[in-house]
N, C-alpha and C positions, 0 to 999 in steps of 0.2 A: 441471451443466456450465456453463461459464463463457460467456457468447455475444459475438459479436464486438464491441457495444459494450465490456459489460463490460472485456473485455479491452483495446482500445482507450483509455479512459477511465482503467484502471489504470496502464496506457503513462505517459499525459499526465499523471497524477499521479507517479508517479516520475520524468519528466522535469521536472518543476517542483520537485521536491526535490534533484533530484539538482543542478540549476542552483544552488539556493540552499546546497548541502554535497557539494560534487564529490567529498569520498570516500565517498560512500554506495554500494553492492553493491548489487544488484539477486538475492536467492535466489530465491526465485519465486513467482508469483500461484497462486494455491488458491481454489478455492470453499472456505468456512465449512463444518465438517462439523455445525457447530451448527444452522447455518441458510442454505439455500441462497439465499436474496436477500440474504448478505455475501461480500464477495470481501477477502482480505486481501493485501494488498501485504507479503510477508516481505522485509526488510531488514537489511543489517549499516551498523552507523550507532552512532558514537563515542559513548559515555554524555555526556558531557556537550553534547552539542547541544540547541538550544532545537524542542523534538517538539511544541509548539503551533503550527507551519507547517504538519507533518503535519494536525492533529486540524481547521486550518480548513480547508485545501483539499477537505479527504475531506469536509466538513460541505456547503462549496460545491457539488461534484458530488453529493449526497445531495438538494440544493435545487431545483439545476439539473434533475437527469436522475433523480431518484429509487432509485439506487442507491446500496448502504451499503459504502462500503471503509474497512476497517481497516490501516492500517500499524502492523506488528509487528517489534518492531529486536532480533535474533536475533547471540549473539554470533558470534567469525568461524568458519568451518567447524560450524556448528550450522543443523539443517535442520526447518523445524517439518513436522508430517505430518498430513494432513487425515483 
């Protein structure tokens, strides 16, 4: 189950993406059914954007607050399931 950091935290990272690729969708945050200390951030987000903005912020908050988010770019009307 996701706790209110986590979720929080996932917020702020998709607000800071979404700033830098305002057409980015927001589908929805999931716990990892891999592993529940990862939270993935599901997104629809145009193939050709540069997804290395994605991989450092999620590294930062992994630094910072020791949790692991993944953003997963899902094409449109596609819903990943945990």
């Amino acid at each position: 189950m996701i706790n209110f950091k986590q979720r929080e935290l996932s917020q702020m990272l998709f607000d800071k993406l979404k700033k830098r690729f305002p057409e980015l969708e927001l589908i929805d945050i999931i716990e990892s059914p891999e592993n529940s200390n990862s939270i993935w951030v599901n997104v629809i987000m145009p193939d050709d954007e540069d997804r290395e903005m994605a991989s450092e912020l999620s590294a930062d908050i992994n630094m910072d607050y020791g949790y692991h988010f993944l953003v997963l770019s899902s094409p449109k009307n596609e819903k990943i399931v945990a």
